[in-house]
N, C-alpha and C positions, 0 to 999 in steps of 0.2 A: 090285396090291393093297396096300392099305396097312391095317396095324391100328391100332385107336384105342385108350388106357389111359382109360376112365371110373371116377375114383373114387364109392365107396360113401360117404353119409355115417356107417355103422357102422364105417365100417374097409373096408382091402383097395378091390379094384378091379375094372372088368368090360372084359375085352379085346374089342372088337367088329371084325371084320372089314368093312372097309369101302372103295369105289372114288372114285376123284375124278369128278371132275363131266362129264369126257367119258368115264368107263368104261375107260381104260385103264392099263397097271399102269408102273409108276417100272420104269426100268433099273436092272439087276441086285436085282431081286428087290420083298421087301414091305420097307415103311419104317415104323415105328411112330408116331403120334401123340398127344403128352398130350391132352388133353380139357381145358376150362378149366369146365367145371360136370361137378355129381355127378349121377349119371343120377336120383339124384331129381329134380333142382331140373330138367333137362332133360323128362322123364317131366311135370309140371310145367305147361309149355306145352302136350302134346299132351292132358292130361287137360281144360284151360282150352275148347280148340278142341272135344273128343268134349261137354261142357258146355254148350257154344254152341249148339250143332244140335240136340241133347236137347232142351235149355230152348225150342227156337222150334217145334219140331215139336211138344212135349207141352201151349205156350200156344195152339195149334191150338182155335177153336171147336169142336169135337169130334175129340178126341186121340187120338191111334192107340191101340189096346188092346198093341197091340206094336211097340218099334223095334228094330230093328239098322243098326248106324253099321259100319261096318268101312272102314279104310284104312289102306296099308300105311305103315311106317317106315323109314326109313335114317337111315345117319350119314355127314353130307359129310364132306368135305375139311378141312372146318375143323374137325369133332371136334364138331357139334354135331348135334342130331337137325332131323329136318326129316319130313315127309308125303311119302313115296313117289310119283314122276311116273308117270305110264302115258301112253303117248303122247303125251310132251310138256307134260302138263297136269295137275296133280294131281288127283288123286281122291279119293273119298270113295264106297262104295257105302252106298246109306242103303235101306232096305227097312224098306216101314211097313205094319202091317199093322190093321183094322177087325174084330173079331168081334162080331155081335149088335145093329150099329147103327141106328136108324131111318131112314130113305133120307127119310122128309119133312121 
C-alpha cells in the first residue's frame, strides 16, 4: 500500500491510500508519495471526461430526460488520478433514461 500527499489549493493536503499498478504492497510496509497536482487541478480532468459524455448524450436528437454517468477513481503509482479499471478495461456505467417521449 502505498499513501499519496495531494495538496489543496486552499492550503493543507489530502492523504489518499493508494496500490501500484499490479496491486501489491512495497516490502516492509506502506511508502508515501508526493502528488505533483492539487486534487483540484487533478479533479479537473475527470470533471472534463463526466462533460464529454453529458454533452454527446444530451446533443441526442431526442435527449434523455435523465442521465447518470458513474465511474469509479483511483490514484496510481504515480500520484495522479485516473478512471478505475474493471476487468481490465475501464468503465463508465452510463444509464439513460426517456420519460413521456413520442415513440413516432
Amino acid at each position: 500500500m502505498s499513501l499519496v500527499k495531494m495538496p489543496l489549493e486552499g492550503g493543507g493536503e489530502l492523504l489518499v491510500e493508494s496500490v501500484d499498478g499490479q496491486g501489491s504492497i512495497p516490502v516492509g510496509g506502506s511508502r508515501v508519495v508526493q502528488a505533483s497536482e492539487t486534487v483540484q487541478k487533478a479533479m479537473g480532468s475527470i470533471r472534463s471526461a463526466a462533460e464529454a459524455v453529458l454533452g454527446e448524450l444530451r446533443a441526442m436528437e431526442k435527449p434523455p430526460s435523465k442521465v447518470n454517468v458513474q465511474f469509479g477513481i483511483k490514484v496510481t503509482g504515480e500520484a495522479n488520478l485516473a478512471v478505475a479499471k474493471s476487468a481490465g478495461e475501464a468503465n463508465f456505467n452510463v444509464t439513460i433514461e426517456w420519460n413521456g417521449v413520442d415513440e413516432s
